[in-house]
C-alpha positions in Angstrom: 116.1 19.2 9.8 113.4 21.2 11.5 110.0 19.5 11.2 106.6 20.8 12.2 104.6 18.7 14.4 100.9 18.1 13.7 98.6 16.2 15.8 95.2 14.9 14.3 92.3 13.5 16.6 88.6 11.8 15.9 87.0 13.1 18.9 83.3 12.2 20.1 81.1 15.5 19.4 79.8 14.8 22.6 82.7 15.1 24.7 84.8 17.7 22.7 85.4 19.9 25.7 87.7 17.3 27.3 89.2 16.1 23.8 90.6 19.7 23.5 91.7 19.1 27.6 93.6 16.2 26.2 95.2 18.1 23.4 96.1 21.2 25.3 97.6 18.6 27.4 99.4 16.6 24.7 100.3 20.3 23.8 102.5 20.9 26.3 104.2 17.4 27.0 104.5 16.1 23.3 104.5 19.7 21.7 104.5 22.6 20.7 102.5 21.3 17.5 101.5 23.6 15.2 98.2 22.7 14.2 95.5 20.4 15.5 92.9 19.1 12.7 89.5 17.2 14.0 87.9 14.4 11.9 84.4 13.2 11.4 82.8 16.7 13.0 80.6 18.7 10.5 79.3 21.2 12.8 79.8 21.8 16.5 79.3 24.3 20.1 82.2 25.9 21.0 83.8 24.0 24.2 84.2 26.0 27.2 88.4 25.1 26.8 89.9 27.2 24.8 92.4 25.5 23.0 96.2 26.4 23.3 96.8 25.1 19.7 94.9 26.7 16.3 92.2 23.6 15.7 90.9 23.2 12.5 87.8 20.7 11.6 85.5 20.6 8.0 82.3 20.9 8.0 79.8 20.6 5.0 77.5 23.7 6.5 78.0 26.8 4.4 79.7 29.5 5.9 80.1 33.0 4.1 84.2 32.7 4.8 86.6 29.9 4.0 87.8 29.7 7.3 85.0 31.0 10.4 86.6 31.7 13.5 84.1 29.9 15.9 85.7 30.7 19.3 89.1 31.4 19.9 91.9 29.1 18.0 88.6 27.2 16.5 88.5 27.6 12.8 85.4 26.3 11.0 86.9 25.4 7.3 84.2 25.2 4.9 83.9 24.5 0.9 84.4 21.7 -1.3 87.6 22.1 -1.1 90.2 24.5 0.8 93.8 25.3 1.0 95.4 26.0 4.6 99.0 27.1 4.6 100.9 26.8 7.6 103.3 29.3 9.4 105.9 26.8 8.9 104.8 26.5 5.0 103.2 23.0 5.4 100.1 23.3 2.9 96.5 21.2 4.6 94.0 20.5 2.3 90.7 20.0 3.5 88.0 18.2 0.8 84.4 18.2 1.0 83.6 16.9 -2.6 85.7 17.2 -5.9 86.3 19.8 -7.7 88.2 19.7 -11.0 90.4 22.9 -10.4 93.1 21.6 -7.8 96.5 21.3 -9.0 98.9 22.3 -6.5 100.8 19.6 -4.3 99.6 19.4 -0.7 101.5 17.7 2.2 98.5 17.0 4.7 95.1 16.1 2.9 92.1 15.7 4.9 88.9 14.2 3.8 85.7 12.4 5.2 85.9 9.1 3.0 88.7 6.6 2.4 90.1 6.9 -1.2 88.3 3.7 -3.1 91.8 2.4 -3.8 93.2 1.9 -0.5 89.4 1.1 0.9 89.7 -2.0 -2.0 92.8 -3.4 -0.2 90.6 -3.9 3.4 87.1 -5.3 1.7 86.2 -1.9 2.3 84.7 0.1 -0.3 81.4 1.0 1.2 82.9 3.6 3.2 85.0 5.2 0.0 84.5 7.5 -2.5 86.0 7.6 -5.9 86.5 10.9 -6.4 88.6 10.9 -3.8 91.3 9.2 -5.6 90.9 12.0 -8.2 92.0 14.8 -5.8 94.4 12.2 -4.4 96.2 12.1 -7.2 96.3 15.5 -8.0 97.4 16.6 -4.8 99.9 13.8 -3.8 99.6 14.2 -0.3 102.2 13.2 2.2 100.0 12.1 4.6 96.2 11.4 3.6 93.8 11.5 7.4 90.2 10.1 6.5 87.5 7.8 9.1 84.6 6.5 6.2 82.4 6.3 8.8 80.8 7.7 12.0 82.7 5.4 14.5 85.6 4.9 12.0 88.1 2.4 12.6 92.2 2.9 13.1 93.7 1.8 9.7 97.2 2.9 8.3 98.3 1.8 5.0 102.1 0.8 4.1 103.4 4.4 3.1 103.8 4.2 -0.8 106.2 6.3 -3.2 104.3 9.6 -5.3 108.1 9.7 -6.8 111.4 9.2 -5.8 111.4 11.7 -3.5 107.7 11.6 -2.1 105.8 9.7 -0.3 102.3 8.9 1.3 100.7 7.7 4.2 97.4 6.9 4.2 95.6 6.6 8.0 92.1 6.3 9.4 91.5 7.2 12.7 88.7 5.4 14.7 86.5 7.9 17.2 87.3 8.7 20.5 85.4 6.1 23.1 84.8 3.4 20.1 88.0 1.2 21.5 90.4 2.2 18.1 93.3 4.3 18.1 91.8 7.8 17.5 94.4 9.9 17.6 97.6 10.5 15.7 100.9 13.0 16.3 103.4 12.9 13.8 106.4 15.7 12.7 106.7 16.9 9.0 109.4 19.0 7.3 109.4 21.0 3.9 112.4 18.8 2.9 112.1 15.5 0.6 110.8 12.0 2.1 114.0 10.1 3.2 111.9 7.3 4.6 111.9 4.3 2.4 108.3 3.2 1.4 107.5 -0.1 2.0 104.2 -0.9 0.1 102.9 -0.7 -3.6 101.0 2.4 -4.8 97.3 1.5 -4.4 96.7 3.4 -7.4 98.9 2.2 -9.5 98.8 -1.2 -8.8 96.8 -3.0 -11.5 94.8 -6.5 -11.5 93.1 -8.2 -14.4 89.7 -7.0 -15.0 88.4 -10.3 -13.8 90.0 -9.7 -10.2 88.5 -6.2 -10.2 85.1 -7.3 -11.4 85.6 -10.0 -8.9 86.4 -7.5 -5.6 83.6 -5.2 -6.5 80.7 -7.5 -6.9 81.8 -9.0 -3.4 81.9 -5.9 -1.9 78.7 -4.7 -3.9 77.0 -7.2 -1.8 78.0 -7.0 1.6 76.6 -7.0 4.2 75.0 -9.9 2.5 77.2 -13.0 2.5 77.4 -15.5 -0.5 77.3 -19.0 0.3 77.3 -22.2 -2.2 74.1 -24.0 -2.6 74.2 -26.2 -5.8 76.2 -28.7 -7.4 76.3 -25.7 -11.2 78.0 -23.3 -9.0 75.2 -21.1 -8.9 75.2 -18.8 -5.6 72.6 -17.3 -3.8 72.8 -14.0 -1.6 72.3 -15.0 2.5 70.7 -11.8 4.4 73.2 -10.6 7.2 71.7 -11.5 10.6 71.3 -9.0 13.1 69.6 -9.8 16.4 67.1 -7.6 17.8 69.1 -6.3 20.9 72.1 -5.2 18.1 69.2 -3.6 15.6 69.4 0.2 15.4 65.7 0.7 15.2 64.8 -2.7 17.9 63.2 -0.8 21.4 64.6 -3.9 22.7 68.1 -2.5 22.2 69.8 -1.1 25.3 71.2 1.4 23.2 68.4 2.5 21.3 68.9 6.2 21.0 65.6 7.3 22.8 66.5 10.8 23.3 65.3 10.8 19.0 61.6 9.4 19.9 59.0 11.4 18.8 55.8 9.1 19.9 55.1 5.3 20.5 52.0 3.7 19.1 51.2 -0.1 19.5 52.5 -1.3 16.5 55.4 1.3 15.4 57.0 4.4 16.5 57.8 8.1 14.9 61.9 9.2 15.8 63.4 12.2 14.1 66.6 11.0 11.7 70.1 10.9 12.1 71.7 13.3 9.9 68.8 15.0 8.5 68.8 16.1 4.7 67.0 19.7 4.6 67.8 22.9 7.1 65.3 24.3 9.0 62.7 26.1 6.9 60.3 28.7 7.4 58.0 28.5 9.2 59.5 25.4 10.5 62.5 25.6 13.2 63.7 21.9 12.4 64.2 19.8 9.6 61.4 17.6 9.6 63.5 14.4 8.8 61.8 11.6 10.6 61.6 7.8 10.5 58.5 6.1 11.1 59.4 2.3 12.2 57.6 -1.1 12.8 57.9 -2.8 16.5 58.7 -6.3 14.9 62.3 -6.9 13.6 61.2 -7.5 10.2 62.8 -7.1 6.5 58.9 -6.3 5.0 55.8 -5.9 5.8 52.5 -8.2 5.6 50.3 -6.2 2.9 47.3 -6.8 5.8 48.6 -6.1 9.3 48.5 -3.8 12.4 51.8 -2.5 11.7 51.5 -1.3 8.6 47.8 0.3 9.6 49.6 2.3 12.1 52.4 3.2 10.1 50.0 4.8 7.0 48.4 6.7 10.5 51.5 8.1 11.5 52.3 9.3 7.4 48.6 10.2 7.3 48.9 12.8 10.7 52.6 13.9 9.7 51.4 14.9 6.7 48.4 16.5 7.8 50.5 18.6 10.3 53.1 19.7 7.5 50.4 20.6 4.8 48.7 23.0 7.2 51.9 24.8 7.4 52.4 24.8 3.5 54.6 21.2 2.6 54.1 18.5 0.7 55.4 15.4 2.6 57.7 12.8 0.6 57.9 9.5 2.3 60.4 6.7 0.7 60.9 3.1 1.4 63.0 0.5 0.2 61.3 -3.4 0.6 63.2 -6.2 0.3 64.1 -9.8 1.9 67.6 -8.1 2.1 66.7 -5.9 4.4 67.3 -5.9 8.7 64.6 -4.0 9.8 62.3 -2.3 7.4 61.4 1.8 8.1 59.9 4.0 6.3 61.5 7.7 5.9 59.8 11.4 5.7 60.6 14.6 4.4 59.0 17.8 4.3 59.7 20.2 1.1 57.7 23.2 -0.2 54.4 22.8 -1.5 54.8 24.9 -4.7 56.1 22.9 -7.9 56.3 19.9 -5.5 55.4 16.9 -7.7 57.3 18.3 -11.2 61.0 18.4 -8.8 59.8 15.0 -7.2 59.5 13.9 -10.8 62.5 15.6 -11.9 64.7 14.3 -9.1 63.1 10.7 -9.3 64.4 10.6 -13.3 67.2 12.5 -13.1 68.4 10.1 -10.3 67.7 7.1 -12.0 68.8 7.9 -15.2 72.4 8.6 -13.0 71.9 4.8 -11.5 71.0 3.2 -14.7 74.1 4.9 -16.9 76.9 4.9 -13.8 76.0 1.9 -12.2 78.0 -0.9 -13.6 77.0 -4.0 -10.6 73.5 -2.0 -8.9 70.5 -3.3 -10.9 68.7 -0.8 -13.3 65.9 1.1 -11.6 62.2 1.9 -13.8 59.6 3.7 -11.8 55.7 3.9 -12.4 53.0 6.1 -11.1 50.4 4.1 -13.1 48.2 2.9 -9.9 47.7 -0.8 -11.1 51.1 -1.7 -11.7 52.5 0.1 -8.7 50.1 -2.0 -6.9 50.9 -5.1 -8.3 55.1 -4.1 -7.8 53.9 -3.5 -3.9 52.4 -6.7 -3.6 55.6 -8.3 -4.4 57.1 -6.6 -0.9 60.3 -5.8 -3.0 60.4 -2.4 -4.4 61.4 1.3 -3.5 58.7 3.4 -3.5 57.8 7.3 -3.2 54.8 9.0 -1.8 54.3 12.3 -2.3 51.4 13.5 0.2 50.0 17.3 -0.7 47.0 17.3 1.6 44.0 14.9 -0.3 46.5 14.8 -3.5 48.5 11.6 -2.9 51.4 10.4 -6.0 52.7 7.1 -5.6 56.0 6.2 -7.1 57.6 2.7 -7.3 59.8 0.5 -8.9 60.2 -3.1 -9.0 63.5 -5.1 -7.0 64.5 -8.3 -8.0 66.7 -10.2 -5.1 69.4 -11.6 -7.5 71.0 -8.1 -7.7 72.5 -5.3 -5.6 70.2 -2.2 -5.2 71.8 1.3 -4.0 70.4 1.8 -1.0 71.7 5.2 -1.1 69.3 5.7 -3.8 66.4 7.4 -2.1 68.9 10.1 -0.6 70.4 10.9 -3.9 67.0 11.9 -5.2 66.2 13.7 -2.0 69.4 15.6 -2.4 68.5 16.5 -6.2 65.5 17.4 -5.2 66.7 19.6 -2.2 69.6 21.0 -3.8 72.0 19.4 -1.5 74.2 17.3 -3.0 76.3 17.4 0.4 73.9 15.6 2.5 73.3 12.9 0.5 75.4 10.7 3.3 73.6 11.3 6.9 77.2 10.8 8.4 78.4 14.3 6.4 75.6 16.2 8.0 74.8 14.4 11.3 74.5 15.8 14.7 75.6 16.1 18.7 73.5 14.5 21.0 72.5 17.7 22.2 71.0 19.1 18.9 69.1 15.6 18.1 67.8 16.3 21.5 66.6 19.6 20.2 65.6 18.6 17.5 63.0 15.9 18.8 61.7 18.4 21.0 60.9 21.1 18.7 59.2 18.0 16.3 57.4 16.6 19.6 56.0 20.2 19.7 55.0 21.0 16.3 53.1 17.1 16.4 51.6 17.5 19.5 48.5 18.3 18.7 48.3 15.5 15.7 49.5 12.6 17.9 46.9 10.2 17.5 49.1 7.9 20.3 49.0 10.2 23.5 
């Protein structure tokens, strides 16, 4: 039985030219393999190696082909979903987001998220995405490659039975450098599974509704951790602890991601984002996505204090700087005990007709969060000035500003801490309102190193002459 060999890899962005070494390598000791398929990349520079085997990755950046030749035997596949038939008749599908219209068996399926029901197995749901189990099991896929996350982590789930003669593994791969396994060769034939399957179909196992209910809500809250305070079994939600020197945002982190830092006041500092949400647009050669964050490794702010001073300074000259060239600036913030380290995020987006999409986003989104949402607490916002200051006084709420020059909109809505919030939220209406449903997740649209270099440069530039810190 003639079986095609296929090997998949998580490689670092930043290092691809010696991933592709390695695979070239793998190649010709462990080959010949037909295809090679890269994880977790969305867009990246050709390496200088050429690779020996056709290399396929996904990427979420619209392309005006299927499949983009971006060097040779490295094949950009693009769409929300896309069909790749191998010489030897093994069919890849590649998945971006659901579409209704797939029908046709595939053997190799490939998508960025876990499927929720295998991801409910592991505690894990965070990093799924239900509509992945839709495709899943349309396509029946004989082996099912996802990583959830940035790093990712090396997973591979008892192979299950489709049917009597098919069956599934699924497998997440963990990146290259993070310490998991991150890659994975295997052979495949167009003949039926022989292999015996040795675990239950994930989604076809059933629990009572009262285990279900039970899994979600715990996973609903994590990373907070539930802990039992009174004698009436009542519970209360502990924040997860993160120390400064493991905070993303802390300067006191030896890993702080400098090369992203756009100026340093006293009290706070200005980075551009990972993952940014809008493309560059004209005039502007960047995205304008930008963080502005507090020194002190806080969950909130003091209404009166130095930090938050600074911080409306930095909104107040970003602002300024975009207006002149024809935006409106949205800033968003979610407040709450919960939180590690509180931030406030910024977006630019065209001037004309800003406020009515803001608007139109803002209840289109949470009328989504308030119908769908079965465990995240229902969402109400107000633009009425005295009860949005009385909700920010509370220093649990998300709240929108919409900056148009002197014109400023404030948008909030009140938290309460018995109850999980979406904190996904903010990016949903900033995809609405962007028309880019795609980017909701800033690990679908993230960067290399070397373009968040870029990036902070060109912001550094188009600051400059705003920076009230230099």
């Amino acid at each position: 039985m003639t079986k095609t060999k296929v090997l998949v890899l998580h490689p670092n962005p930043n290092n691809l030219d010696d991933i592709i070494k390695k695979a070239n390598l793998q190649h010709q000791k462990n080959g010949p393999f037909e295809a090679v398929i890269l994880l977790g990349i969305n867009d990246i520079t050709p390496p200088a190696t050429v690779p020996l085997v056709p290399t396929y990755y996904c990427s979420t950046t619209k392309e005006d082909k299927t499949f983009t030749d971006k060097s040779d035997n490295l094949v950009c596949v693009s769409g929300d979903y896309s069909l790749l038939k191998l010489a030897s008749g093994i069919k890849v599908g590649f998945l971006s987001q659901y579409v209704e219209d797939v029908t046709d068996e595939v053997d190799i399926l490939v998508s960025f998220h876990w499927p929720l029901a295998v991801a409910r197995t592991q505690g894990l749901s965070l990093i799924s995405d239900e509509n992945v189990d839709k495709t899943a099991l349309k396509l029946k896929p004989r082996y099912h490659f996802v990583v959830g996350s940035e790093k990712g982590r090396f997973y591979e789930h008892p192979a299950f039975s489709w049917s009597d003669t098919r069956s599934c593994r699924v497998i997440s791969l963990g990146q290259e450098g993070s310490g998991n396994k991150w890659f994975y060769a295997f052979g495949i034939s167009m003949e039926a599974d022989s292999t015996q399957s040795s675990g239950k179909n994930p989604y076809t196992t059933t629990t009572s509704t009262i285990e279900q209910t039970k899994v979600i809500e715990e996973e609903k809250l994590q990373p907070l951790k539930r802990q039992h305070e009174t004698e009436d079994d009542e519970y209360v939600k502990r924040p997860r602890v993160v120390a400064p020197q493991d905070c993303f945002f802390c300067l006191s982190n030896p890993n702080i991601e400098s090369h992203m830092i756009v100026a340093i006041g006293k009290h706070s500092y200005l980075a551009t984002a990972k993952g940014p949400m809008p493309l560059p647009q004209r005039p502007l050669d960047f995205s304008g996505h930008a963080i502005i964050i507090p020194f002190d490794h806080t969950p909130t702010l003091d209404e009166q204090s130095e930090q938050r001073e600074e911080m409306a300074q930095f909104q107040k000259t970003v602002s300024k700087a975009f207006y002149e060239k024809s935006f409106a600036t949205i800033f968003f913030q979610i407040s709450r005990p919960e939180n590690v380290h509180i931030h406030t995020q910024l977006i630019p987006v065209r001037l004309d007709g800003a406020q009515e999409q803001l608007e139109r986003s803002l209840n289109e989104r949470t009328r989504q969060n308030n119908e769908k949402a079965k465990f995240n607490q229902n969402l109400e916002f107000t633009s009425d000035p005295i009860a949005v200051r009385d909700i920010l006084k509370t220093n649990n709420f998300i709240k929108f500003v919409l900056s148009m020059g002197d014109d400023i909109k404030v948008y909030a809505a009140q938290l309460v801490s018995e109850k999980p919030v979406d904190l996904q939220f903010p990016r949903r209406v900033m995809s609405f309102h962007l028309k880019c449903p795609k980017r909701t997740y800033w690990d679908r649209c993230k960067q290399t190193k070397g373009q968040e270099t870029t990036e902070c440069q060109k912001f550094k530039a188009f600051y400059k002459d705003y920076d009230f810190t230099s």
